[in-house]
Structures are given as structure tokens and as C-alpha cells.
C-alpha positions in Angstrom: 0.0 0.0 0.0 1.4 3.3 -0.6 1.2 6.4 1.6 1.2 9.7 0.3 4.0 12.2 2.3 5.8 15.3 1.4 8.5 15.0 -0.9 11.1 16.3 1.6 11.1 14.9 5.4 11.2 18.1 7.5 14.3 16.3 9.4 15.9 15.6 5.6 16.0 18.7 4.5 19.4 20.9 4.9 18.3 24.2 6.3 20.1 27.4 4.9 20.6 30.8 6.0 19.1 34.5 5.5 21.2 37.8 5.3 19.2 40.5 5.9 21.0 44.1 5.4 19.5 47.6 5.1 21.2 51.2 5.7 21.0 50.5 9.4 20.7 47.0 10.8 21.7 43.8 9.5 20.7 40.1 10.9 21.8 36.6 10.1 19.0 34.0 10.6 20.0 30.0 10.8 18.2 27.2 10.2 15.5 28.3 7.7 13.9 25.9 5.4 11.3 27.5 3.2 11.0 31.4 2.1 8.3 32.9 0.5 8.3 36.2 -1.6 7.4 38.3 -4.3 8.2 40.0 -7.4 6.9 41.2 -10.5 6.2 37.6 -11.8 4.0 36.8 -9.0 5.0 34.8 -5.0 7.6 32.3 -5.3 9.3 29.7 -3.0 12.8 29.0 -2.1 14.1 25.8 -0.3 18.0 24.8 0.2 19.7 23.2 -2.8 18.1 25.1 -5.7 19.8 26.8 -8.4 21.2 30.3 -7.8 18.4 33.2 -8.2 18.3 37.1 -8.5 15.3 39.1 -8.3 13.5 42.2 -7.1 11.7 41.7 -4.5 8.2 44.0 -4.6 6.9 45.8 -1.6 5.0 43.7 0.0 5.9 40.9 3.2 7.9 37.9 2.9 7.8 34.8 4.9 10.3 32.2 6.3 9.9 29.0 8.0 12.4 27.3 10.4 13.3 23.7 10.9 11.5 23.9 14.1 8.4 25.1 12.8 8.9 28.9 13.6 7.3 31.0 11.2 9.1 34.7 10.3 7.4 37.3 8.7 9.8 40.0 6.9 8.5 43.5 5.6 10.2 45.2 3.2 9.7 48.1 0.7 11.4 46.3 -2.4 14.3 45.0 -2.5 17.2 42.9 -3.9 16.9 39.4 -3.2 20.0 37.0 -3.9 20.5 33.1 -3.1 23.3 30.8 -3.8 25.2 28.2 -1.5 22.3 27.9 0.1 22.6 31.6 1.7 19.7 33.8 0.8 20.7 37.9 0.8 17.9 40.4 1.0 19.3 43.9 0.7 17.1 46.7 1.1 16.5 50.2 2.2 14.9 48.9 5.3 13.5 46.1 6.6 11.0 44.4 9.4 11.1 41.3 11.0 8.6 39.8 13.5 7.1 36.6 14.8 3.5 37.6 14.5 2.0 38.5 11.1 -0.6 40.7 12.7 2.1 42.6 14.7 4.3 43.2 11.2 1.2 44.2 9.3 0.4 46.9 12.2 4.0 48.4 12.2 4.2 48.6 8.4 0.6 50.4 8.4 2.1 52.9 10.9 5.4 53.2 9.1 3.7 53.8 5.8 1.4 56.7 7.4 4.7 58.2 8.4 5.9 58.2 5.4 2.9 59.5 3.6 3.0 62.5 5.7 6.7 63.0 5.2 6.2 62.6 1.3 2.9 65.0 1.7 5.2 67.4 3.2 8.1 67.7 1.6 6.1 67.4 -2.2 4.4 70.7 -0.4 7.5 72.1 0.4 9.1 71.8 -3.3 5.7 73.1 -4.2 6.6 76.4 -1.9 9.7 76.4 -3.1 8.5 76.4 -7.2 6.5 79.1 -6.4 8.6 81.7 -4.7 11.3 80.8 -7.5 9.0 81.8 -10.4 8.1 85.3 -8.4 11.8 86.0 -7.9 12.5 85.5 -11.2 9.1 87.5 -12.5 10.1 90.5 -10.0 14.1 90.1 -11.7 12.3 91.0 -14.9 
């Protein structure tokens, strides 16, 4: 009789690291076995032994599961995603990690406001700026 299982026995499969690097932190996480992201072609999956890849990663959260189970969620706003010798590099601006999906989805909502209002203000200020520039250069005249 024949039992169906998954392909890969959790205790056969050789975990592999993440690299995670932005302008201002960087973390090394062991013992992954499965990664989840995006791109432009749609989600995609990553387990230890496949062929190198390169991609951009979209905006959008990325997952990562553990040999013991634990799930990772990582937010990030784009980015460059590399693996190879069963490493996998995300460089980006910035980045988010956390345990709880709810939790991630919460700071990145607040984090996103912020920047809204930053980008609000300072397309305001180059607004401001346009404008006293073209009366300078009218009253020059």
C-alpha cells in the first residue's frame, strides 16, 4: 500500500541561512527551510539546494519558515533578493522582521502613514519652493 508524504522529510531537508542588510541594521538568521516572496512575476518559494536566483523583490511581506516550525514574517519596501550556496541575501533600504503577522502588518501600516506624511510634506515644500522661485524670477524682470 502506498502512503502519500511530502517530498522532503522536514528532518531531511538541509536548512540554509538569511542575510538580511538595510542602511541601518543587518541580521543573520539559521536554520530556515522555506522562504516565500514576491516580485513582479508573482510569489515564489525557495528551499535549500536550488539553483542560484536574483530578483526584485516588490513591496510587500515575505515569509520564512524554520526547521523547528517557527514562522518569520519580513516586511520590506522592495528590495534585492540573492541566493546561492544555500545563503539567501535580501538587501534593502529597510527592513522588518517579526514573529507575529498581525504585529508586522500593524507596524508597516504605521510606518507607511509616516511616510505619507513625510512625502505629503516635503512634495508641499518643493511646491513652496517652485512658487517663490517663479516670483523671484518675474520681479528680476
Amino acid at each position: 500500500m502506498l502512503h502519500a508524504r511530502e517530498a522532503r522529510e522536514p528532518e531531511l531537508v538541509r536548512p540554509f541561512a538569511v542575510e538580511l542588510s538595510s542602511e541601518l541594521s543587518a541580521e543573520r538568521i539559521e536554520g530556515a527551510v522555506s522562504f516565500v516572496g514576491r516580485d513582479v512575476s508573482g510569489s515564489f518559494g525557495i528551499l535549500s539546494g536550488r539553483e542560484s536566483l536574483a530578483t526584485i523583490l516588490s513591496w510587500g511581506l515575505c515569509s520564512l519558515r524554520t526547521r523547528e516550525g517557527a514562522r518569520h514574517y519580513i516586511a520590506v519596501p522592495g528590495g534585492v533578493l540573492y541566493f546561492a550556496d544555500d545563503v539567501l541575501h535580501i538587501a534593502a533600504r529597510r527592513f522588518l522582521r517579526d514573529d507575529d503577522a498581525e504585529r508586522i502588518v500593524a507596524r508597516l501600516s504605521e510606518e507607511m502613514q509616516v511616510e505619507e506624511a513625510v512625502t505629503r510634506e516635503l512634495h508641499d515644500l518643493l511646491r513652496d519652493l517652485d512658487r517663490e522661485l517663479l516670483r523671484r524670477l518675474v520681479e528680476t524682470r
